[in-house]
C-alpha positions as CSV (number, residue, x, y, z in Angstrom):
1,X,-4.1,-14.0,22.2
2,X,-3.2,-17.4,20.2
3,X,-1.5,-17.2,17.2
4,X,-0.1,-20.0,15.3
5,X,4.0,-18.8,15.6
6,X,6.6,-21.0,17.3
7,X,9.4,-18.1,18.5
8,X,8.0,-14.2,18.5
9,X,11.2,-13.5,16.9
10,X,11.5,-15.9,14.4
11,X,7.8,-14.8,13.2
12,X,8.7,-12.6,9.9
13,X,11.7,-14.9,9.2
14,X,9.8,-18.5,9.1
15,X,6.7,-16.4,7.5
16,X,8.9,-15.0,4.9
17,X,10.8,-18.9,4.0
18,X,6.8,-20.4,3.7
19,X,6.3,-18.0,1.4
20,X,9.4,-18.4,-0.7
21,X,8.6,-22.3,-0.6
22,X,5.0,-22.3,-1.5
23,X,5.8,-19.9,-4.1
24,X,9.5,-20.9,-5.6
25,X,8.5,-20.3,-9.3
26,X,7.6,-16.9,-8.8
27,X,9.9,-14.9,-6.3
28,X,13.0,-15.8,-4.1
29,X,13.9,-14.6,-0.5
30,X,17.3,-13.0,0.5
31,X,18.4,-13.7,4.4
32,X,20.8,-11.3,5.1
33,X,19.7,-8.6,4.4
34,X,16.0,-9.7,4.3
35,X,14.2,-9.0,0.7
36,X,11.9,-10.9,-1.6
37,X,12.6,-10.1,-5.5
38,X,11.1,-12.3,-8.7
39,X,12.7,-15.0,-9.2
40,X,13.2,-14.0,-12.9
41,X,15.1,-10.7,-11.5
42,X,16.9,-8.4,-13.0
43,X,14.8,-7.8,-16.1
44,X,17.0,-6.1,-19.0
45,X,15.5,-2.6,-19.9
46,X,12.8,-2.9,-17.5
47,X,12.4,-0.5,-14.6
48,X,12.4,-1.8,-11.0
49,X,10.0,-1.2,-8.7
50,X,10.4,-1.8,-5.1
51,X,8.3,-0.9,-2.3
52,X,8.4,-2.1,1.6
53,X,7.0,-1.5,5.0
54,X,7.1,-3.1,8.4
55,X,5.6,-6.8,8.6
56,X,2.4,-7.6,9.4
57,X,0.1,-6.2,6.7
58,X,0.3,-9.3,4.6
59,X,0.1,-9.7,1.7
60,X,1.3,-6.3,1.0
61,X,4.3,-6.3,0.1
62,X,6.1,-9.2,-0.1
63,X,2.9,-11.4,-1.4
64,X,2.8,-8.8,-4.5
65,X,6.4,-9.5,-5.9
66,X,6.2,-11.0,-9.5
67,X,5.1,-10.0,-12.8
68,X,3.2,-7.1,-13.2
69,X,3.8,-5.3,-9.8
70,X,6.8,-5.5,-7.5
71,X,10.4,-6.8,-8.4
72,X,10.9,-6.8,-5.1
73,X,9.8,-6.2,-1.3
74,X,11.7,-4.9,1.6
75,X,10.3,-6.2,4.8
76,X,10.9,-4.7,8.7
77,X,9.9,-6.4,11.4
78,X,6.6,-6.2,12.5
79,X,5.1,-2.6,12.1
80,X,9.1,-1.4,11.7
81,X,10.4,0.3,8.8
82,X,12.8,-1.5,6.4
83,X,16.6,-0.4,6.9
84,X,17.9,1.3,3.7
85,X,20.8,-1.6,3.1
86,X,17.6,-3.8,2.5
87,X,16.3,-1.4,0.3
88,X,19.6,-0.8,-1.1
89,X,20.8,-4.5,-1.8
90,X,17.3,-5.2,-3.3
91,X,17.5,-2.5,-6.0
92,X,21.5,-4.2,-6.7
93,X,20.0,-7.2,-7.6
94,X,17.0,-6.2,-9.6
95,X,18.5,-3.3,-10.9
96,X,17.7,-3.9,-15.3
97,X,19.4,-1.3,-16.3
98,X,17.2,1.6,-16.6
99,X,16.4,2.2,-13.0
100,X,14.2,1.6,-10.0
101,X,11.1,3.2,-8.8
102,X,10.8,3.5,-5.1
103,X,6.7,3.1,-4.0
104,X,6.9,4.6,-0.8
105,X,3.8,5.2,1.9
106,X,3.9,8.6,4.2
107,X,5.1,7.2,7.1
108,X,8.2,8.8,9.0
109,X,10.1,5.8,9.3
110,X,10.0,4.6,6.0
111,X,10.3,7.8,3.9
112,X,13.7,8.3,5.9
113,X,14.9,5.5,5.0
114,X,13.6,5.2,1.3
115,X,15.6,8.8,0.7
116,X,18.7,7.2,2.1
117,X,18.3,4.3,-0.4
118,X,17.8,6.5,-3.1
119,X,21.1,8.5,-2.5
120,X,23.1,5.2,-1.6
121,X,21.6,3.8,-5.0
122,X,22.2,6.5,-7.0
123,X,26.0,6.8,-5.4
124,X,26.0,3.4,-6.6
125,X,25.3,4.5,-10.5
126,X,21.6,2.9,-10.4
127,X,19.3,5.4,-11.1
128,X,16.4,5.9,-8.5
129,X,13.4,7.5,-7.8
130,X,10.9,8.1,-4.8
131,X,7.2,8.6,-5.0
132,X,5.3,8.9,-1.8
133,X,1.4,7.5,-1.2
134,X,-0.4,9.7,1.1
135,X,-3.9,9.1,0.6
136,X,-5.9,8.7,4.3
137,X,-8.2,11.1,4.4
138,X,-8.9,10.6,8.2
139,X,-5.8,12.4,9.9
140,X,-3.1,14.9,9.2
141,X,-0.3,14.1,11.5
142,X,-0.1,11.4,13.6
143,X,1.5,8.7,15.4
144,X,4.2,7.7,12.6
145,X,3.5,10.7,10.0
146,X,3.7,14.3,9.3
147,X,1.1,14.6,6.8
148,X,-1.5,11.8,5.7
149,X,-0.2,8.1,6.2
150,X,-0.3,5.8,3.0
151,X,-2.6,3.4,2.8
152,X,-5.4,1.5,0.5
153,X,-3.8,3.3,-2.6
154,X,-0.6,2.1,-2.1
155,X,-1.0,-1.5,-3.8
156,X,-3.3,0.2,-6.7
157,X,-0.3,2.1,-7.3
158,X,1.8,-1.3,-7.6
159,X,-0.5,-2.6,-9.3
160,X,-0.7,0.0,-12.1
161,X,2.9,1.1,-12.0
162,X,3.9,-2.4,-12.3
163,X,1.9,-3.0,-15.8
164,X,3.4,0.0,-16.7
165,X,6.7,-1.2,-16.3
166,X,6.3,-4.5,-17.9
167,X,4.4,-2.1,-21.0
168,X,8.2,-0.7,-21.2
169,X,7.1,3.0,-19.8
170,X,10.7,4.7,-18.4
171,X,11.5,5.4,-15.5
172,X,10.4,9.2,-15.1
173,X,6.9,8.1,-17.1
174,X,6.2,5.6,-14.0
175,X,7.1,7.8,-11.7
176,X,4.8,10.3,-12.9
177,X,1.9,7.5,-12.9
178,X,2.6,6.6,-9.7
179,X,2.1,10.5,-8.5
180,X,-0.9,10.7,-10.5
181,X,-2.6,7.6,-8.7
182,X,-1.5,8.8,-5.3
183,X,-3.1,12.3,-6.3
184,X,-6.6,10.4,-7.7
185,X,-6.7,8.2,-4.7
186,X,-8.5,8.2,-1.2
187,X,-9.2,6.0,2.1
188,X,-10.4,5.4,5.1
189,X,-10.7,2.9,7.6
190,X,-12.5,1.8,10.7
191,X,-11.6,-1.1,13.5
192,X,-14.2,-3.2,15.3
193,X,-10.7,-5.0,17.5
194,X,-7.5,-4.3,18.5
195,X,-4.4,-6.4,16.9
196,X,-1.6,-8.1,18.8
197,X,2.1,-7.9,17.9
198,X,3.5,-11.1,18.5
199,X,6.6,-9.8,20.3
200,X,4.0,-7.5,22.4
201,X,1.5,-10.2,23.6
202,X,-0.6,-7.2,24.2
203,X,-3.6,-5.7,21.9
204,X,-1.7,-2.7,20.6
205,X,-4.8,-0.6,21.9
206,X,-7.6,-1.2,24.0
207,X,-11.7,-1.2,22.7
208,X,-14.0,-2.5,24.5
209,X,-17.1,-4.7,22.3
210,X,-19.3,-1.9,22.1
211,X,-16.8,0.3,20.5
212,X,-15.3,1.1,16.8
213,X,-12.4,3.5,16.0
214,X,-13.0,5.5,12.9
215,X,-10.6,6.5,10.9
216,X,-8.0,3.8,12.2
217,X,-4.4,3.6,10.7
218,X,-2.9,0.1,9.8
219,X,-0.3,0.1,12.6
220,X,-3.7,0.7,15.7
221,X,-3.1,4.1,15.5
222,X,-5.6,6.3,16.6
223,X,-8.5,7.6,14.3
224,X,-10.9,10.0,14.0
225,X,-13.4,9.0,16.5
226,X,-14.0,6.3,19.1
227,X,-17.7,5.4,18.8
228,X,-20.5,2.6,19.7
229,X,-20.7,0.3,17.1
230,X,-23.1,0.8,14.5
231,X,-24.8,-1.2,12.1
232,X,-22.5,-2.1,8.7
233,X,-24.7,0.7,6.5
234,X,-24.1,3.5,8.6
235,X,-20.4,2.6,9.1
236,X,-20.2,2.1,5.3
237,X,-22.0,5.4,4.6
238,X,-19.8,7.1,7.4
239,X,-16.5,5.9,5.6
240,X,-17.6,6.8,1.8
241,X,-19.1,9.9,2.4
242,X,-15.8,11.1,4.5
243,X,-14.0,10.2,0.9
244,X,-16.7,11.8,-1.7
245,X,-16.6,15.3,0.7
246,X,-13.0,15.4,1.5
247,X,-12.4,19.5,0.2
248,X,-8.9,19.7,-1.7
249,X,-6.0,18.8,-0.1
250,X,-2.3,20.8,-0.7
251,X,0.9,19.7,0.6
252,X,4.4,19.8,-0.1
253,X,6.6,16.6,-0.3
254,X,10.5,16.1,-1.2
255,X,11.0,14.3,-4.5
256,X,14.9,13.3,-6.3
257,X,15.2,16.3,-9.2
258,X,17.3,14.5,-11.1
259,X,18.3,17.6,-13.5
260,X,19.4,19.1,-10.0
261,X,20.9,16.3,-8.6
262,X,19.0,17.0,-5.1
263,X,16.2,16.4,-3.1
264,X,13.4,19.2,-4.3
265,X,9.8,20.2,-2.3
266,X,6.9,19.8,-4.8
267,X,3.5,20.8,-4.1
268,X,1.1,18.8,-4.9
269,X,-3.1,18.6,-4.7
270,X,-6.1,16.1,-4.8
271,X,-9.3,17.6,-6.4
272,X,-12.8,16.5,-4.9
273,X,-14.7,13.8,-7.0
274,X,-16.8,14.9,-9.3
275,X,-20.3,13.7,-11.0
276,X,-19.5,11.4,-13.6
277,X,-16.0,10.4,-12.5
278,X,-15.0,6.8,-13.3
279,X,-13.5,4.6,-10.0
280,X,-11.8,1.6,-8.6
281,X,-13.7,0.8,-5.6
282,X,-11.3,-1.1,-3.3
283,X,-13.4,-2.3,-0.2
284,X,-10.2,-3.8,2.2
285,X,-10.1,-6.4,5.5
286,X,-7.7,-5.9,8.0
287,X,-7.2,-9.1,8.6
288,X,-10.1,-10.4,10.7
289,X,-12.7,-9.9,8.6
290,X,-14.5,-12.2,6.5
291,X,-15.0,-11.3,2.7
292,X,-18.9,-11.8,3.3
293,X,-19.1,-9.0,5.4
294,X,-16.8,-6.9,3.0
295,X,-19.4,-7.3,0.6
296,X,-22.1,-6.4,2.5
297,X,-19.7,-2.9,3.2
298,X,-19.8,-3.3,-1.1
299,X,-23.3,-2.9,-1.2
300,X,-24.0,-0.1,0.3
301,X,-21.0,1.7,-1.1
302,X,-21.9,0.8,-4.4
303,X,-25.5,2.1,-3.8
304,X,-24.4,5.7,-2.6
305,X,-21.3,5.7,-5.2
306,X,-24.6,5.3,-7.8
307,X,-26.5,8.0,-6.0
308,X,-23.8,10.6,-6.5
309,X,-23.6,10.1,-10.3
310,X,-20.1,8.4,-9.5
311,X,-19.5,4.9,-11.8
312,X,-17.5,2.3,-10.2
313,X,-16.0,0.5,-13.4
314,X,-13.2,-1.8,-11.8
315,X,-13.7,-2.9,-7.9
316,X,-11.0,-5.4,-5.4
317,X,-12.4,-6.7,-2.5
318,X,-10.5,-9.2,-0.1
319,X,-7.7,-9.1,2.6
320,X,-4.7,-7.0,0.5
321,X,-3.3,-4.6,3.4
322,X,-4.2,-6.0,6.8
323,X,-3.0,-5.6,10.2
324,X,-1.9,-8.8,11.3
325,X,-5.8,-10.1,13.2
326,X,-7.6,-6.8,13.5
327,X,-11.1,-6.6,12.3
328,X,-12.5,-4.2,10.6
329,X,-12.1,-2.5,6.8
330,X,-11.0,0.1,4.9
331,X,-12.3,1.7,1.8
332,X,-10.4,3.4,-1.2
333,X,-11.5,4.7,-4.0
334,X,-9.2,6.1,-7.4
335,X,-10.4,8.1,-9.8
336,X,-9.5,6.4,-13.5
337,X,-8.5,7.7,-16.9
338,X,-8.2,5.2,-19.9
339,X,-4.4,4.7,-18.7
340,X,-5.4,3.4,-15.7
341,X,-7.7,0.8,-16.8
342,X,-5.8,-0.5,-19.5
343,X,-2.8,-1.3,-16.9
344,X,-5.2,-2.0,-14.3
345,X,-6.7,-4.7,-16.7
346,X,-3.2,-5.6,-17.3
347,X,-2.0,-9.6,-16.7
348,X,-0.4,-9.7,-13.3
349,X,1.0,-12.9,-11.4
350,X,2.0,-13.0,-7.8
351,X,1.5,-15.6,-4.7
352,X,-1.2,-13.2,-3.6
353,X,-2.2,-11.5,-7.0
354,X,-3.4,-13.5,-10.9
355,X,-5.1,-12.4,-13.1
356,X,-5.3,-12.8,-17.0
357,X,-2.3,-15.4,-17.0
């Protein structure tokens, strides 16, 4: 495998330092320990949100720090959770004054460490909360989870939350947004290749060129179903009819009760769509695939969206959560209210997000 990377291990680093150069107006980079925040940070009397994840899924998160989504990012190394002093020096410098709002995808690593953020910020007098994304309809347990992984409706959520917290929302009003997002969201995904870490050197998984994995996570772990490939229609229909049929789904996850002062279990469901519900239709590359072929996934996904009496009213379609060269794509779709299309419509500038500035 080629890539264009002079030292493995200097690979997030020396990506990280291009960014902060070919972005300098809009966010800054901390070395040590690693973080990107605005460069305009900390806001008085705005809440902070902050969100994170192991490299390689570019631009999410670092590339969607700046105004109207992330105040700042918390990078690992490549598919490798952030370390809760990142987390926790991030939300220090940020930190406004009325508090930060952790955005947080099921993944065991990461919610681990985002609770031990939470606690070390909150023992340092900044007020924090956690909300997890747990929105892949594909698996229930796996590799790196107990429970659905976070995916696709993880950047709708920072994209909404964020409008919200440049609107002046508080901090228990985002975090309640954010929840009902995750709650209205779904995805799936599918991969035509393998990816290769660059400390590896390996494809994280083998598939030969007759195969597709269905249901794929965003760190090559394993889906659904191994498969022949199929034409782009029948993958399409495959992917958005796993979303439109997926039957309620009940689980419990630990949230910060901050009238008890303690973690808390809350349960929580996703309803079905229904007839006449309004959507975001977020067709996704993982990093390989062109946006011509993405639209051509669109298409049919539009057509059987239609069909079902569903209306998709706002779409995004590009390269937003990839894993690093993989091909292939994932599809999300949230359910809206009025709420979340007046913050979805919201101005929002980032090195790998404009619009309406």
């Amino acid at each position: 495998m080629k890539k264009l990377i002079n030292k493995p291990e200097d690979f997030v680093r020396e990506s990280l330092e291009g960014m902060a150069a070919a972005h300098s107006d809009l966010i800054k980079l901390n070395y040590d320990p690693a973080f990107v925040y605005r460069a305009n940070a900390p806001i008085p009397g705005k809440v902070a949100i902050i969100s994170g994840g192991g490299s390689g899924h570019e631009p999410m998160h670092a590339g969607f720090v700046g105004k109207g989504m992330l105040d700042a990012a918390c990078p690992g190394e490549v598919f490798t959770s952030p370390t809760p002093d990142q987390m926790l020096e991030a939300a220090k410098l940020v930190d406004g004054g009325s508090g930060i709002l952790y955005i947080v995808k099921n993944y065991s690593g990461d919610v681990m460490n985002f609770e031990m953020a939470t606690e070390l910020a909150r023992s340092e007098g900044i007020r924090s909360l956690n909300i997890l994304i747990d929105d892949d309809v594909a698996v229930k347990d796996s590799l790196y989870t107990q429970g659905r992984r976070g995916v696709g409706t993880t950047i709708l959520a920072e994209k909404i939350c964020g409008a919200a917290a440049e609107a002046g929302y508080d901090l228990p009003q985002i975090a309640n947004l954010c929840r009902r997002v995750n709650l209205n969201g779904r995805s799936m995904g599918i991969a035509l290749t393998s990816c290769t870490v660059p400390t590896n050197g390996t494809p994280t998984f083998e598939l030969s060129d007759h195969e597709i994995e269905l249901g794929i996570g965003i760190h090559g772990e394993p889906g659904t179903e191994r498969t022949a490939i199929k034409p782009v229609d029948e993958i399409t229909e495959i992917l958005t009819r796993s979303l439109l049929e997926d039957a309620p789904y009940s689980r419990t996850l630990r949230e910060w009760d901050e009238d008890k002062g303690e973690w808390v279990d809350v349960e929580l469901i996703n309803l079905p769509f229904a007839k006449g519900d309004r959507l975001l239709a977020f067709v996704n590359s993982m990093g390989g695939t062109p946006v011509s072929e993405l639209y051509i996934v669109y298409r049919k996904l539009a057509q059987i969206c239609e069909q079902q009496g569903l209306q998709i009213v706002r779409n995004l379609i590009g390269p937003y959560i990839t894993s690093l060269e993989m091909q292939g794509c994932s599809i999300t779709l949230l359910k809206l209210d009025d709420e979340m299309i007046r913050l979805w419509d919201a101005p929002v500038k980032t090195p790998s997000w404009r619009s309406g500035i």
